[in-house]
C-alpha positions in Angstrom: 0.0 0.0 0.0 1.5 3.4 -1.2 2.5 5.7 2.0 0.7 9.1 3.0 2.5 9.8 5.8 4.1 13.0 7.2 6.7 14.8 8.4 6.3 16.4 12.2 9.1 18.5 11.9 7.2 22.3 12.1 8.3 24.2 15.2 5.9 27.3 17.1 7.4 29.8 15.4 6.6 28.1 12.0 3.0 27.2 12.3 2.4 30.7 13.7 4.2 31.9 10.5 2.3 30.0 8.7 -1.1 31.0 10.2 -0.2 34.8 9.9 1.2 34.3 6.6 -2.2 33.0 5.2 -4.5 35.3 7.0 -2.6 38.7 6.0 -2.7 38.6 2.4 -6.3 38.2 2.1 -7.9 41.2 4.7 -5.3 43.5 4.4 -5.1 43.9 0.1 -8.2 42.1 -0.8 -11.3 42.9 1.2 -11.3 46.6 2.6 -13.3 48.1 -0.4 -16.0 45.3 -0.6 -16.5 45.1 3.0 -16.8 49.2 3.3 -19.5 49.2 0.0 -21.4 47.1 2.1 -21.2 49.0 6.1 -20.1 52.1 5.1 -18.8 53.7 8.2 -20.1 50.6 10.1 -16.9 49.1 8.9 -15.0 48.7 12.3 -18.2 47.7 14.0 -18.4 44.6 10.9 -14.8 44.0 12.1 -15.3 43.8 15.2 -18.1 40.9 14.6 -15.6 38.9 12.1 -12.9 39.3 14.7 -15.5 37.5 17.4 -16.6 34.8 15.0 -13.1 34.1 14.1 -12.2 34.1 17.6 -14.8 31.8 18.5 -14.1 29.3 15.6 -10.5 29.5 16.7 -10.7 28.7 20.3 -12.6 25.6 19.0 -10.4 24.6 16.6 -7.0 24.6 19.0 -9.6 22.5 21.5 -9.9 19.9 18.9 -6.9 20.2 17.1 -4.7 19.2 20.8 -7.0 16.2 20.7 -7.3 15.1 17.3 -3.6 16.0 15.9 -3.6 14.7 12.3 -4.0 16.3 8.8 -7.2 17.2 7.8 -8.8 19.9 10.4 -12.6 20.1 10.8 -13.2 17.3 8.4 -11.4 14.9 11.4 -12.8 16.7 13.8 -16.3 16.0 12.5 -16.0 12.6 11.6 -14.4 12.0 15.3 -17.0 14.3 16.9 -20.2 13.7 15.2 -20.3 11.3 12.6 -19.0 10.8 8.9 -21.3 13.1 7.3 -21.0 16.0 9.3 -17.6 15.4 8.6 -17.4 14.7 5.0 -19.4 18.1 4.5 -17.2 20.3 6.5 -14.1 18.9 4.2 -16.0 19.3 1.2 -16.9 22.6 2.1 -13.4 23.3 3.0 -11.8 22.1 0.1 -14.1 24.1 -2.3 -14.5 27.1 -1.0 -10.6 27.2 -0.3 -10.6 26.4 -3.9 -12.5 29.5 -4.9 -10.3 31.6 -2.4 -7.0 30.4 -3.9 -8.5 31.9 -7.4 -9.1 34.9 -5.4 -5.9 35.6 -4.0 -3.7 34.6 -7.3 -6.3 37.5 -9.5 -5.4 39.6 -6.5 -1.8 39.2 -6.8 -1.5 39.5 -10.4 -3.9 42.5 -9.7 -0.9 44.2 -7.9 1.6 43.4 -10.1 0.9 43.2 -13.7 -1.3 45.6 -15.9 -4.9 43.8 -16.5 -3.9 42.2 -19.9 -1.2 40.3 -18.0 -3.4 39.1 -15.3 -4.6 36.0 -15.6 -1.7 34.3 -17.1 0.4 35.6 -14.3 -2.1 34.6 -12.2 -1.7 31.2 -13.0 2.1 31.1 -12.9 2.0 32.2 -9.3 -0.2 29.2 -9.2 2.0 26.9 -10.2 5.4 28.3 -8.5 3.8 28.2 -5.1 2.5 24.8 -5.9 6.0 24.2 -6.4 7.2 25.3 -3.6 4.9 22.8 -1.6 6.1 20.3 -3.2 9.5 20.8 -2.1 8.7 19.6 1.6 6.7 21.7 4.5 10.0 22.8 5.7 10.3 25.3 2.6 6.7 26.5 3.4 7.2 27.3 6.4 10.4 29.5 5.4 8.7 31.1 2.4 5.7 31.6 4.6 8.6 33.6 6.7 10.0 35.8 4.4 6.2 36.3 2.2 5.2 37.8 5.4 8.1 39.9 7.1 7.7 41.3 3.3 4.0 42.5 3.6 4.4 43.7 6.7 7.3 45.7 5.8 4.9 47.1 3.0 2.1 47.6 5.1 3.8 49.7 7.4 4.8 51.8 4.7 1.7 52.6 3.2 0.4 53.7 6.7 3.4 55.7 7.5 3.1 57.4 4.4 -0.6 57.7 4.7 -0.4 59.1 8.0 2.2 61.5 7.5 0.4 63.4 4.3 -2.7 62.9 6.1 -6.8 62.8 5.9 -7.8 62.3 2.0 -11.2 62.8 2.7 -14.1 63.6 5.8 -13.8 60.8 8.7 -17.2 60.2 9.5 -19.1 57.4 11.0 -22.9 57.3 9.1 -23.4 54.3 7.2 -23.0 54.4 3.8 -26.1 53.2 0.9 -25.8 49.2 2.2 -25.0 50.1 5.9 -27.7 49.3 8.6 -27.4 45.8 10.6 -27.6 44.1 7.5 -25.2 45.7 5.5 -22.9 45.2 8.4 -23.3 42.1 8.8 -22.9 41.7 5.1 -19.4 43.3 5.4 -18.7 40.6 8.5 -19.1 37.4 6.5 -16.8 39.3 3.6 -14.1 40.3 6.3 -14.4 36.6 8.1 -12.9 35.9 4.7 -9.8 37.3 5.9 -9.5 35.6 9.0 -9.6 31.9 8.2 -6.2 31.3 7.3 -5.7 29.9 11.2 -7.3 26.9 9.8 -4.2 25.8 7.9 -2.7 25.1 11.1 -5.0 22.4 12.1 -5.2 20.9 8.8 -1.6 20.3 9.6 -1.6 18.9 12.6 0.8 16.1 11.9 3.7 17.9 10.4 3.6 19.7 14.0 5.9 19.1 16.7 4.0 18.6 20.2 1.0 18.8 18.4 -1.4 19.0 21.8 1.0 21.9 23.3 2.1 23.5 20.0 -1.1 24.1 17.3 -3.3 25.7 20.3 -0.7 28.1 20.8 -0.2 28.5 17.4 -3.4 29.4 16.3 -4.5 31.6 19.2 -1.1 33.4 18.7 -1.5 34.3 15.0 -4.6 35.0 15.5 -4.2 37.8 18.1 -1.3 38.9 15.7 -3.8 39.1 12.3 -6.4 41.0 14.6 -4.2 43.6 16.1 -2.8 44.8 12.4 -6.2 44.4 11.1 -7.4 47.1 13.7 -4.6 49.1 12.9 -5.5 49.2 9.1 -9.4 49.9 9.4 -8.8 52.7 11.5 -6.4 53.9 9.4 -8.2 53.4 6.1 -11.5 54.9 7.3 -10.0 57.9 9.3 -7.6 58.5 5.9 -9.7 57.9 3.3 -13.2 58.1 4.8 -15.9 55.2 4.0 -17.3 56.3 0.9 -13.6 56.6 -1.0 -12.7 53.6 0.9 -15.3 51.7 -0.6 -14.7 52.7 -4.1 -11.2 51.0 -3.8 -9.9 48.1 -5.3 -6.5 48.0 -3.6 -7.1 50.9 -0.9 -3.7 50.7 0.6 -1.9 52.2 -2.8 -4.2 55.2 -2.3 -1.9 56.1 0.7 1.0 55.8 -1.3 0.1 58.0 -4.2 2.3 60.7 -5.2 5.5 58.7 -3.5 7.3 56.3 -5.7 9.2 54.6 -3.8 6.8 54.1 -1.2 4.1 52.2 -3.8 7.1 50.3 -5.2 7.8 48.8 -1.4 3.6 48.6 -1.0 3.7 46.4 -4.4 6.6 44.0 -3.5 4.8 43.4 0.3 1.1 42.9 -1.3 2.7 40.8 -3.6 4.2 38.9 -1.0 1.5 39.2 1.8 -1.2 37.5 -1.1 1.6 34.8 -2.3 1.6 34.2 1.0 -1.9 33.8 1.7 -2.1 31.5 -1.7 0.8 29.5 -0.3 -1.0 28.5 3.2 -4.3 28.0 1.4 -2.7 25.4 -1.1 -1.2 23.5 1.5 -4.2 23.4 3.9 -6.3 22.6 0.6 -3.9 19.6 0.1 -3.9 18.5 3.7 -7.4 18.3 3.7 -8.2 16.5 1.0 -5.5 13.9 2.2 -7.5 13.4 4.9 -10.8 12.3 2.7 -8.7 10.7 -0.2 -7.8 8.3 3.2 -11.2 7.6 4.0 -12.1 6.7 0.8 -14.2 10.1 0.4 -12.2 10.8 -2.0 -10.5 8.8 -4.8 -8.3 7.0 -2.4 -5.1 7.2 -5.5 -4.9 10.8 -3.8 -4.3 9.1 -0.5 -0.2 9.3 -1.4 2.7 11.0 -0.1 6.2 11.9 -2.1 8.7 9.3 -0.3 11.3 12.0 0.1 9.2 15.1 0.6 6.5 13.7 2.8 4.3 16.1 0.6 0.3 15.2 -0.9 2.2 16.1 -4.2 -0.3 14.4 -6.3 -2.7 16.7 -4.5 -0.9 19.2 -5.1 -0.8 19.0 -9.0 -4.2 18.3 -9.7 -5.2 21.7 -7.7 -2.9 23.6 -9.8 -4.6 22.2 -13.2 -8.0 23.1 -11.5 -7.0 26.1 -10.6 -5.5 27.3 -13.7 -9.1 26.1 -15.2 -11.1 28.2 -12.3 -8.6 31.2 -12.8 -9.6 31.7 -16.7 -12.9 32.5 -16.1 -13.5 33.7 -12.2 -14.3 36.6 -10.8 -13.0 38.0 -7.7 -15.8 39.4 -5.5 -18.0 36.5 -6.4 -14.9 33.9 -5.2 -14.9 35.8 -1.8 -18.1 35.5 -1.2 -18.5 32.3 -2.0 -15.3 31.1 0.2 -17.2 32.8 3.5 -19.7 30.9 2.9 -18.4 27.3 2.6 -15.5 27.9 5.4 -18.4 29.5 7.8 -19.9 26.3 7.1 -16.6 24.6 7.8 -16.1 26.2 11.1 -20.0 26.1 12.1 -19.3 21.9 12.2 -15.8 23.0 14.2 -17.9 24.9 16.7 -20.5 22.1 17.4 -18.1 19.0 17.4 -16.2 21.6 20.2 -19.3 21.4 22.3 -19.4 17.6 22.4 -15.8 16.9 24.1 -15.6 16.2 27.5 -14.0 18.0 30.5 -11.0 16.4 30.5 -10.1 17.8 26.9 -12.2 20.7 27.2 -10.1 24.2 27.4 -13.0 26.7 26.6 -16.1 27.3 28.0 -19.4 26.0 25.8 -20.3 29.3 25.4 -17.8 30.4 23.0 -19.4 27.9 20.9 -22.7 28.3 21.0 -21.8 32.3 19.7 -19.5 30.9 17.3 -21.9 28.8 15.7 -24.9 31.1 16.1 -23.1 33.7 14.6 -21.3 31.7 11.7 -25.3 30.7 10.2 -25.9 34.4 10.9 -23.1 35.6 8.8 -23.4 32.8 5.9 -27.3 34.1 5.5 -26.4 37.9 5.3 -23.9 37.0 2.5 -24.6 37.9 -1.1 -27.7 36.1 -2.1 -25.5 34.6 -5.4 -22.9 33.6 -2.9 -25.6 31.8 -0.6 -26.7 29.8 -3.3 -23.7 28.7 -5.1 -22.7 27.2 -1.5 -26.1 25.4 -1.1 -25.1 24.2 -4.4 -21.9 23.0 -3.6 -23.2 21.1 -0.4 -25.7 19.4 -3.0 -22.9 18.7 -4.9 -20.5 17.1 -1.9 -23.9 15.2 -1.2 -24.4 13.4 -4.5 -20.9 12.5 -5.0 -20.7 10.6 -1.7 -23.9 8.6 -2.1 -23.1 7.9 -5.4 -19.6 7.5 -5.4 -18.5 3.8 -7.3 -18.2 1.3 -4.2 -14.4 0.5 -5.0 -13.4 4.8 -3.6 -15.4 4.0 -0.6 
């Protein structure tokens, strides 16, 4: 029988690179403008709620993750927790909406980089050299997950020192802009959870870990704290600079700060270009982890179910996303891909929240309560999104369903 086992050779300061790596590319450079069009000057207020979902969702992740540490996050979890469906759907879920967020993040990259003509062809190379990368072994993730995000940060902190120092753009002001109101707000919260997930890929690699019990709880809490302190940071900045309505009228708000100042955009390129590689780079590997995880339960086609005898890596995986991907990436759209990611990973993390209640005292770190609000508030948030994005992930699930009861008996 072929192997799929892993290396557990990733450290604290790795996963947490990792994590931070993943989550920074998408909020900071990606989802400002949508989020603003939809809350107005409500946008810190829809942060605040994404922050509390993802911190909810987190703290039960790192409870399950210490007690279940193998590859494949919430879809283990499930299966362990609550059954093989419950399961199945949270790793289907996972798996194609982390799809759709991948093609998200390599249009946003090429977006910084390259003039539109150029985009989607670059999009797809950036595709296929991260894909690389993972192939290589999780060791040179974790390192290019290193220097991808000590580069965006580098970049963000330029743009906001530059922004700050020329100063207001535009009127602060608080009153909700055309969509803002609860719903609008909570709109903008399921498009800013978006930007939190990438915590997730730590748990999905919860056997490349070292100390798995002691090291991915830290890990994930850690980046998290990390991702929601600079997020803060930028909204403030954004809306106080730039003001809601401007703000929402922005693709890549950050370079708006930067205008006028050469240099400065030149070091705000090379770090969103890093931050979002970055982000691509953790999604692809959780992505793969994942779907090892099913291949080895026969959810799906169990020839994925394989690891590189040198690298340790999914590296089958690994290919095949990067052909769908550079299929997805010819004809997607970037809003819509956001919106439908928050909806399949909200139903990801709404299974992670209930299979969290289940576990007993003796593994239990959290109280219930966080939860019950994390999974109240993740069907909240999955409702309020875009009515096309609601119903390309009820879609999906129908999807995930029919494969698995029809699947041919010899994948099961």
């Amino acid at each position: 029988m072929a192997d799929s086992s892993l290396n557990r050779s990733l450290g604290l300061g790795d996963a947490i690179a990792i994590g931070v790596a993943s989550m920074v590319g998408a909020g900071v450079f990606v989802v400002w403008g949508p989020a603003a069009s939809s809350a107005g000057g409500l946008l810190l207020v829809a942060l605040v709620i994404a922050g509390v979902v993802a911190w909810c969702n987190a703290s039960s992740s790192a409870q399950l993750a210490a007690q279940y540490p193998s590859a494949g996050g919430t879809y283990v979890f499930g299966r362990e927790r609550l059954g093989p469906w419950p399961g199945y759907l949270a790793g289907w879920s996972f798996v194609v909406g982390k799809t759709a967020s991948c093609a998200a993040m390599a249009m946003a990259f090429s977006a910084y980089v390259v003039p539109e003509a150029w985009q989607r062809p670059v999009a797809i190379g950036i595709v296929w050299v991260l894909v690389g990368i993972n192939c290589l072994g999780v060791t040179r993730t974790a390192l290019a997950a290193r220097i991808l995000a000590f580069a965006a940060l580098v970049g963000l902190a330029t743009a906001l020192a530059v922004g700050w120092s020329d100063g207001p753009t535009a009127s602060f002001g608080w009153a909700p802009g055309e969509m803002g109101g609860a719903y609008g707000t909570l709109q903008a919260a399921g498009l800013l959870f978006f930007a939190f997930a990438g915590y997730a890929r730590i748990a999905t690699m919860g056997e490349e870990v070292r100390d798995p019990a002691r090291t991915i709880p830290r890990a994930i809490l850690g980046a998290l704290v990390l991702v929601l302190a600079i997020y803060a940071v930028v909204a403030v900045s954004l809306l106080y600079l730039l003001g809601p309505d401007l703000l929402a009228q922005q693709a890549a708000p950050l370079t708006a700060l930067v205008a006028g100042h050469p240099v400065a955009r030149i070091v705000l390129t090379v770090g969103a270009a890093a931050a979002i590689a970055g982000a691509l780079l953790g999604l692809t590997t959780g992505i793969g982890r994942t779907w090892l995880a099913m291949s080895r339960e026969g959810d799906l086609p169990r020839w994925f179910a394989v690891t590189h005898p040198r690298t340790k890596v999914p590296h089958r995986i690994e290919i095949v996303l990067a052909v769908v991907l550079t299929a997805v990436l010819l004809v997607a759209d970037l809003r819509g891909a956001i919106g439908f990611s928050s909806f399949a990973v909200l139903l990801y993390y709404l299974v992670a929240n209930v299979a969290a209640y289940t576990q007993d005292a003796e593994h239990r770190r959290y109280p219930r309560a966080l939860q019950v609000v994390g999974a109240v508030l993740c069907v909240v948030l999955a409702a309020t999104l875009p009515w096309t994005s609601v119903l390309g992930g009820v879609l999906l699930l129908a999807v995930g369903a029919l494969w698995r009861l029809l699947r041919p008996r010899a994948l099961r």
